[in-house]
C-alpha positions in Angstrom: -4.6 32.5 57.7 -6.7 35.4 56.9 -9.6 34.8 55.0 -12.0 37.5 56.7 -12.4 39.3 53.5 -13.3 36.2 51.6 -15.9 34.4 54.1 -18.0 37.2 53.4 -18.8 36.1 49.6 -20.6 33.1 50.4 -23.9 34.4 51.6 -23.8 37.1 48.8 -23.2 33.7 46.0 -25.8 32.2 47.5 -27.9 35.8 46.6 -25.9 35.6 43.0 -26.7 32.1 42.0 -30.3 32.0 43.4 -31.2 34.5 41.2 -28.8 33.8 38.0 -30.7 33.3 34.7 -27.6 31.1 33.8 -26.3 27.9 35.6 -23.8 27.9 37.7 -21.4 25.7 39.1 -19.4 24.7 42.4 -16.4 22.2 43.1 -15.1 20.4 45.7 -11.7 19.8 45.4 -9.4 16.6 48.0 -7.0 19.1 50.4 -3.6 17.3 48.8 0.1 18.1 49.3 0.7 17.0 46.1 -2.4 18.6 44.0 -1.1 21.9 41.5 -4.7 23.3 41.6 -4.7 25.1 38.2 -8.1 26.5 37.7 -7.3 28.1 34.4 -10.7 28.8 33.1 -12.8 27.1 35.5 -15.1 29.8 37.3 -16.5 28.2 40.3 -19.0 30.2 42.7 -17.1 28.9 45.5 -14.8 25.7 46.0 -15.4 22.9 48.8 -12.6 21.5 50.9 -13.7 18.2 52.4 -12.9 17.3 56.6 -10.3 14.3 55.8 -11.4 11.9 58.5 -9.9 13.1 61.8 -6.6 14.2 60.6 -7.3 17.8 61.0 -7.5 17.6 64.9 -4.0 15.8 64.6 -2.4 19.1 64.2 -1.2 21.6 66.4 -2.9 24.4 64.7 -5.6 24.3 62.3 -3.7 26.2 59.8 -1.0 23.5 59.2 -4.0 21.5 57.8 -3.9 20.4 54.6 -7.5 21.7 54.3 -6.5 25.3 55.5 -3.2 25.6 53.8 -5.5 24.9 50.7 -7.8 27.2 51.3 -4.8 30.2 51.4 -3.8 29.3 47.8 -7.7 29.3 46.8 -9.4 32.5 48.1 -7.9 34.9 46.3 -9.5 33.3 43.0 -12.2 32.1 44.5 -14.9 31.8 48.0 -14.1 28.1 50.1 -16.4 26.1 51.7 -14.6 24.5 54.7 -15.9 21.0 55.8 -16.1 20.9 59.5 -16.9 17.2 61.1 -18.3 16.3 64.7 -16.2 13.9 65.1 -14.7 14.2 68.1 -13.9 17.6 68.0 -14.7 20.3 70.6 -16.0 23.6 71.7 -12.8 24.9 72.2 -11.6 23.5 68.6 -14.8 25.2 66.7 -14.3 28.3 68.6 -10.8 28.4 67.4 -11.4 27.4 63.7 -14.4 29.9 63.1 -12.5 32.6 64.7 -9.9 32.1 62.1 -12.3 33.6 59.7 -13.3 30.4 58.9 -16.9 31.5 58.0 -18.8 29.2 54.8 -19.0 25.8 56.9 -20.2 22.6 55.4 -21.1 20.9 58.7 -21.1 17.4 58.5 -21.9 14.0 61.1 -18.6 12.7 60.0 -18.8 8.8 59.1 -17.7 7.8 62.7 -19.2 8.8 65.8 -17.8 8.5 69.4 -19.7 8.1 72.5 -18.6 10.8 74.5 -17.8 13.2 71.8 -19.1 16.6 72.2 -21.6 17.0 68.8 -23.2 13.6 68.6 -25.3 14.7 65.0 -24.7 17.6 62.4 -27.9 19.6 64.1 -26.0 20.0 67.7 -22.7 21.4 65.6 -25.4 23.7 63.3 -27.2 24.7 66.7 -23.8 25.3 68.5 -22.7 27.7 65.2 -25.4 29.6 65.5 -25.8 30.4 69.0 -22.2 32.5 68.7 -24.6 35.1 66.4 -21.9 35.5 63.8 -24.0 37.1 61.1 -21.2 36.0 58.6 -21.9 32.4 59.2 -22.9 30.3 56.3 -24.0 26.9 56.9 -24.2 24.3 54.3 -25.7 21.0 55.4 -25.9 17.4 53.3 -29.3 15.6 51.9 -29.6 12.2 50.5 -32.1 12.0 48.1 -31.2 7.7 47.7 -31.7 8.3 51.6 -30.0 8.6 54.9 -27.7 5.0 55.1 -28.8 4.5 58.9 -32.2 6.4 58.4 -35.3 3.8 58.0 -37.2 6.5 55.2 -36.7 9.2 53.5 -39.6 10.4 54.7 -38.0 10.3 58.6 -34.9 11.8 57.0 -36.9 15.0 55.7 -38.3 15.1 58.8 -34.6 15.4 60.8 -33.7 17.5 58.0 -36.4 20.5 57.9 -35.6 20.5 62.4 -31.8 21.0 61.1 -32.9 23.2 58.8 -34.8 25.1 61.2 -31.8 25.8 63.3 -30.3 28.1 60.9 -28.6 26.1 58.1 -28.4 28.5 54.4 -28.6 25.4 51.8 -28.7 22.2 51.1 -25.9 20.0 48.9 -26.8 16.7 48.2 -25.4 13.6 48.3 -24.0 11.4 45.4 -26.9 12.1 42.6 -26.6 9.5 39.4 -30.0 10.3 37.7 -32.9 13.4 37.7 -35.7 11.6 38.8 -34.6 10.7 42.5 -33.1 14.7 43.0 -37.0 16.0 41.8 -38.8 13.6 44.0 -36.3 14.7 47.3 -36.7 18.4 46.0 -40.5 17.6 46.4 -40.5 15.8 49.6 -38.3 18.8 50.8 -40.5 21.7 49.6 -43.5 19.7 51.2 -42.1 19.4 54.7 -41.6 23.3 54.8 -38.1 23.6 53.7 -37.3 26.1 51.7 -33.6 26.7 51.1 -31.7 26.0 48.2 -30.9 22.7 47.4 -28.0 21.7 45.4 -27.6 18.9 43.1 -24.0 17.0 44.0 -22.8 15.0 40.9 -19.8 13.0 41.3 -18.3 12.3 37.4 -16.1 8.7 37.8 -13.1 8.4 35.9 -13.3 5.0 36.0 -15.6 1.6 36.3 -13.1 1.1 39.8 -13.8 4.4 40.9 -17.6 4.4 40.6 -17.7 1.6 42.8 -15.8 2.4 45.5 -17.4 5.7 46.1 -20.6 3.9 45.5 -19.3 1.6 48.4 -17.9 4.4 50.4 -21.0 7.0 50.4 -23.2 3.9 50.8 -25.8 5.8 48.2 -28.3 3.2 46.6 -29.8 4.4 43.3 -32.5 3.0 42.3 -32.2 -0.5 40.3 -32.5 0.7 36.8 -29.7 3.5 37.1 -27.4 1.1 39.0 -27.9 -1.2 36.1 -27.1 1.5 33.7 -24.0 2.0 35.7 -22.9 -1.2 35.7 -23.5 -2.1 32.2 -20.6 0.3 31.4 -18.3 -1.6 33.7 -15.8 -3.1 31.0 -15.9 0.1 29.1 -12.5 0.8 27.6 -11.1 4.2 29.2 -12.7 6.4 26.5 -15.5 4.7 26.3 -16.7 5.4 29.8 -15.4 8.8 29.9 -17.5 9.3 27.0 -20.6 7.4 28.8 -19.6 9.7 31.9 -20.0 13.0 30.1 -23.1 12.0 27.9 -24.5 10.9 31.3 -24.3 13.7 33.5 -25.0 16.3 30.3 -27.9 14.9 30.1 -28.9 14.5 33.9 -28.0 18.4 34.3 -30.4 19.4 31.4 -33.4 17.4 32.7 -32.8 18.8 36.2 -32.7 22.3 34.3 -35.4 21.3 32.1 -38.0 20.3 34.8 -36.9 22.5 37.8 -35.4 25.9 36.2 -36.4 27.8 39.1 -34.6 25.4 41.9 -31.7 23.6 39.8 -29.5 27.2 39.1 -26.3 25.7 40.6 -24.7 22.4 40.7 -22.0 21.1 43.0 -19.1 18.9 41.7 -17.4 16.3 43.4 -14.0 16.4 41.2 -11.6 14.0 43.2 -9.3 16.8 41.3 -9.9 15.5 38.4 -10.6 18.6 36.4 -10.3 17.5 32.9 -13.3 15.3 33.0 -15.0 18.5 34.9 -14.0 20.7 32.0 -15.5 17.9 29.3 -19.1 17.7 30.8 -18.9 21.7 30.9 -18.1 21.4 27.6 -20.5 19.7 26.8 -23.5 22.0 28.8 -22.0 25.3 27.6 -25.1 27.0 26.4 -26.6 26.5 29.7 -23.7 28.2 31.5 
């Protein structure tokens, strides 16, 4: 897989978006067999392919991954983020998969850790990365504005995260975000600790009451009482009805964030589960701000 020619973009979208008068937009997209990506008129800055627990070291060669052979069919329309977990992977392995041309990284802790594996957090992947000097690296890293599951503050996980950020990560996504006011008050807490990369808004739009909960339960995010309240009061929606709530919602969520922070909120990051159409309705429905 070549994709020399396309790692290259991601630093110069980072340059297009920081400085875009209009907002613009990012999706990550499940690495699936059985997924016809059609983008048809979606125009993504770049596209995110998520590390699928450990199945990608299962392979012989990183290119028969799901995630890789993905990423083949993608770059031609469009820059890829690859996911690349610490779990359990090595030296050797990371060598391998950036030499590949693998360059735009979203380096992740992966949601298991093993004693004896080689990166034991996200920072000793980020510091690893950067000590090859590949000028073409981009590094992505996560936030958690609800806060870190294991971390006892989001004050302690600012700190971590500006001693990440110091060892040469480009921006920020954030986790799971369900309402403005948390994202302003990490952006905030962020800013004050001395980091001063972009960070992106991640919005995950459910397609169902089901749905919403098990990725609640599965990202382990904990919004704050009133929005999960909001949330849940939506629970026996019929199917339209919460697609409509779903849409209204994160509208509106997307134009405060715009609204209050113009000069930081200039791209936002979807979480599709490859549902697109529900995508395409909540950029519908923001339009004049794209």
């Amino acid at each position: 897989m070549h994709s020399h020619e396309n790692s290259r973009n991601l630093k110069q979208v980072i340059q297009r978006w920081t400085t875009s008068e209009r907002l613009c937009y990012s999706i990550e997209l499940i690495p699936r067999e059985d997924f016809h990506l059609d983008l048809g008129r979606l125009a993504p800055v770049f596209c995110s392919l998520p590390w699928i627990s450990d199945n990608n070291l299962q392979y012989q060669r990183f290119v028969d991954t799901p995630m890789l052979k993905m990423t083949a069919k993608i770059v031609p329309r469009c820059p890829v983020m690859n996911h690349l977990s610490c779990y359990n992977i090595t030296e050797t392995q990371v060598d391998k998969f950036v030499d590949m041309g693998n360059w735009n990284l979203f380096v992740i802790r992966g949601d298991t850790v093993s004693e004896g594996q080689r990166f034991q957090h996200s920072g000793d992947l980020v510091e690893y990365l950067r000590a090859k000097n590949n000028p073409d690296l981009t590094i992505g890293v996560g936030g958690y504005p609800y806060g870190h599951p294991e971390s006892p503050s989001v004050d302690y996980d600012v700190k971590y995260l500006k001693q990440k950020v110091d060892l040469g990560v480009d921006f920020i996504v954030t986790q799971t975000l369900y309402d403005a006011a948390s994202f302003l008050a990490y952006v905030d807490e962020c800013r004050r600790a001395g980091i001063t990369v972009p960070i992106v808004p991640g919005l995950f739009l459910p397609g169902s009451p089901d749905q919403l909960e098990t990725v609640l339960a599965l990202t382990r995010v904990n919004p704050p009482a009133e929005v999960r309240e909001l949330l849940q009061s939506h629970a026996h929606d019929e199917p339209d009805q919460f697609e409509a709530f779903v849409v209204k919602h994160f509208a509106e969520l997307i134009r405060t964030l715009r609204r209050e922070r113009p000069d930081e909120v200039r791209l936002v990051h979807f979480f599709t589960f490859n549902r697109l159409d529900l995508l395409k309705k909540v950029l519908d429905a923001i339009a004049d701000l794209l």
